[in-house]
C-alpha positions in Angstrom: -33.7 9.2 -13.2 -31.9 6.1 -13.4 -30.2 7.0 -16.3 -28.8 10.2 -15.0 -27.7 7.7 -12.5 -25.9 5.8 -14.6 -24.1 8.7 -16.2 -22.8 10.0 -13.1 -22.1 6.8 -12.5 -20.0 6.2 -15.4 -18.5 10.0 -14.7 -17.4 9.0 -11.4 -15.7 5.9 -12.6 -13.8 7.5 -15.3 -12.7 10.3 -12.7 -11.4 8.2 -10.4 -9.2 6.2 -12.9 -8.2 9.3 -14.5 -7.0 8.9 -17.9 -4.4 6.7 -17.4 -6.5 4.1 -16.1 -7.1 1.6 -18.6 -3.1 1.3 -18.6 -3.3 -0.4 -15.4 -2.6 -4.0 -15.1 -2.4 -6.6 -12.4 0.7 -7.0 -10.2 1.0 -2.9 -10.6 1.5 -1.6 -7.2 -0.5 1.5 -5.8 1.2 3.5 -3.3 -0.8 5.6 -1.5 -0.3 8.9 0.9 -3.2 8.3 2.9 -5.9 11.0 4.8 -4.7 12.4 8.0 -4.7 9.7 10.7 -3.1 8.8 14.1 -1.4 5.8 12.7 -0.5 7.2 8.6 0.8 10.8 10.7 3.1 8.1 12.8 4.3 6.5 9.5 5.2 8.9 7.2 6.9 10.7 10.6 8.6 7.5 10.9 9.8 7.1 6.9 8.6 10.1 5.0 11.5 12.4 3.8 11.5 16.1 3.0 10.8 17.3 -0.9 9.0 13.9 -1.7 5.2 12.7 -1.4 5.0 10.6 1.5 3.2 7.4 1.3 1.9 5.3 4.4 0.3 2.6 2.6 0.6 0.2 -0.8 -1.8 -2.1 -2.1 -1.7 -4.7 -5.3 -3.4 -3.9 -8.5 -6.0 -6.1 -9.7 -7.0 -5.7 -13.5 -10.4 -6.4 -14.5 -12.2 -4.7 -17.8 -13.2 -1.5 -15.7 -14.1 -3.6 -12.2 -10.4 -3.1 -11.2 -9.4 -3.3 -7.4 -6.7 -3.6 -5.0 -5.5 -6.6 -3.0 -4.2 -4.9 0.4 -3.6 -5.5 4.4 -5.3 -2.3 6.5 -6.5 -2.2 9.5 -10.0 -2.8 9.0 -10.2 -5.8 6.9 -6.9 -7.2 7.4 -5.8 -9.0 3.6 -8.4 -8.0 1.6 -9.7 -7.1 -1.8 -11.4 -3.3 -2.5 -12.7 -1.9 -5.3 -10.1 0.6 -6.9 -12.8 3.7 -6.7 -12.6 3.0 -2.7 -9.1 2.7 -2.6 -8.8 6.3 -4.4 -11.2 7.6 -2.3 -9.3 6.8 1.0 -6.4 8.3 -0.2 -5.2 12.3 0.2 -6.2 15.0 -2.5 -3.4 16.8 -4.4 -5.3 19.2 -6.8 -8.7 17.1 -6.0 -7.3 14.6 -7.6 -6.1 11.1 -5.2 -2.6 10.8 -4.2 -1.8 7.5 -5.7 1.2 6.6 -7.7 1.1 3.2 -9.9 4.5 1.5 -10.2 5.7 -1.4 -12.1 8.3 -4.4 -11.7 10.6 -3.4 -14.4 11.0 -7.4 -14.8 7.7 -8.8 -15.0 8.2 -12.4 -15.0 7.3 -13.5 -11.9 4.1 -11.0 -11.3 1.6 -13.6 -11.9 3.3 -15.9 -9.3 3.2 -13.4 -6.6 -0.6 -11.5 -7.2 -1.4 -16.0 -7.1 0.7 -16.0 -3.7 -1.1 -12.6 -2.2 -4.6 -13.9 -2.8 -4.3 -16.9 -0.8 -3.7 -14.5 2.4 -6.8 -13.3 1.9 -9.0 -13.3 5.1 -5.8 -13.0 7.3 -5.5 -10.2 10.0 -3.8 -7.1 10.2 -0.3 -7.1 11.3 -0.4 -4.6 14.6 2.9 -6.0 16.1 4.7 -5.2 12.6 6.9 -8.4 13.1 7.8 -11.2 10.7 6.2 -14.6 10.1 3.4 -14.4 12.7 0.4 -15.3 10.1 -0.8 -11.5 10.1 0.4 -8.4 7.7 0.7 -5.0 7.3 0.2 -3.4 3.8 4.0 -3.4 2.2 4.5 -6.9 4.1 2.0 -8.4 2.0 4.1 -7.6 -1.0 7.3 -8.0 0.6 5.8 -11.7 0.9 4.4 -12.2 -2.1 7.2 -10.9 -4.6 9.7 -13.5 -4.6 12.1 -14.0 -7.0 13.1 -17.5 -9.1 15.4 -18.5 -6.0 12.5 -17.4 -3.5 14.3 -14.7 -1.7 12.4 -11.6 -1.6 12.5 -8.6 -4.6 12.7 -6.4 -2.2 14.6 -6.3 0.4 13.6 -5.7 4.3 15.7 -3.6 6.1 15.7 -2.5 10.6 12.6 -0.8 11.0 12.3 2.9 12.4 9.6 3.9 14.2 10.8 7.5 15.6 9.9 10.8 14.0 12.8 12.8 12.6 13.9 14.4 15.6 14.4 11.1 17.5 10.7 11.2 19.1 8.3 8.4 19.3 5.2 9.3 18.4 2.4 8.8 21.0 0.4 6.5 18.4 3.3 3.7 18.8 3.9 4.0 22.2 0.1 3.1 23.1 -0.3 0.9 20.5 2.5 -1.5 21.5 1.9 -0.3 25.3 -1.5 -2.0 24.6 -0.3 -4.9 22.7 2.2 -5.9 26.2 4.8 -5.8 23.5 8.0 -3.5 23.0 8.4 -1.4 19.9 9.6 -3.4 17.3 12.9 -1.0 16.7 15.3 -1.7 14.5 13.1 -5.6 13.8 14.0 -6.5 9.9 11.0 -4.8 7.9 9.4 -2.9 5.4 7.8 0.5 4.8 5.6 1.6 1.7 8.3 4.7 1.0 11.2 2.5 1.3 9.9 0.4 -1.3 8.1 3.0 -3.9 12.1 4.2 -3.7 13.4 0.7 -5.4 15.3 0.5 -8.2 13.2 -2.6 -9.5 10.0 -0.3 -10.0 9.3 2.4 -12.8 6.5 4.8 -12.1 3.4 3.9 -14.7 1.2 6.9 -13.8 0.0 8.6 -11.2 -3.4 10.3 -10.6 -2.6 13.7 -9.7 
């Protein structure tokens, strides 16, 4: 029995890599569309476009030998790290298969410097009032943070934040969360989003799992 065990075990792990897996390496960035939610609905209304996977969350690879996870800010953990098989398994299915595309700094040099910078923000919370420099993060903040370049100005850039569907709308998720949070919608706040970024001209795609 514990055999079979070890098997599926071993079948699950080399599933949920898929056959790129062993390409991964650490700095790689995993962007994500997520499972139906009330906050990922509100962000790809907020940043997806039409004709392209929309992704509402990215998280930093972490290479190990086949123990591989994810450095990543969500809402349940705050900065964290996660075993990549859990972060494939929160993600959407495209032909059963996760919806996750691995992308690459096309220049490499300063990778090391910023997965060092992101795991020192481990253990800090979630950013819920999506605002700048307040000790907390949301998921493409994290990296927004930790990429710097030589000069220490950031790789990628953060540009006004939109939090309104397509047709102008706010969705009902923002309006209660900031409506809770005594706070006004950070509109038009400098920021980042996980599409905006998976769209930059610095990153390659490595692979993807679907």
């Amino acid at each position: 029995m514990k055999r079979t065990l070890l098997y599926i075990g071993m079948l699950f792990s080399a599933i949920s890599c898929g056959r790129n897996g062993d390409r991964l390496q650490t700095g790689d960035l995993l962007f994500q569309a997520g499972k139906n939610s009330d906050m990922t609905g509100a962000i790809t209304a907020a940043t997806g476009s039409d004709g392209r996977l929309n992704f509402s969350h990215v998280g930093i690879a972490v290479a190990a030998n086949g123990a591989d996870s994810v450095l990543e800010a969500t809402t349940d953990g705050g900065v964290r790290l996660t075993a990549l098989p859990e972060f494939l398994g929160r993600s959407a299915k495209i032909g059963g298969r996760p919806a996750v595309v691995a992308m690459r700094l096309k220049d490499t040099t300063g990778v090391t410097a910023a997965v060092r910078r992101a795991k020192k923000l481990r253990g800090l919370p979630y950013d819920y009032a999506f605002r700048p420099g307040n000790g907390a993060y949301y998921c493409s903040e994290l990296v927004w943070e930790s990429y710097l370049r030589e000069d220490g100005s950031p790789v990628f850039p953060a540009r006004p934040m939109n939090f309104r569907a397509a047709d102008g709308t706010l969705p009902q998720f923002w309006t209660e969360l900031f409506a809770r949070r005594g706070e006004a919608v950070p509109e038009g706040v400098p920021g980042t989003n996980p599409n905006d970024m998976a769209r930059e001209a610095a990153l390659e795609e490595v692979f993807r799992w679907f």
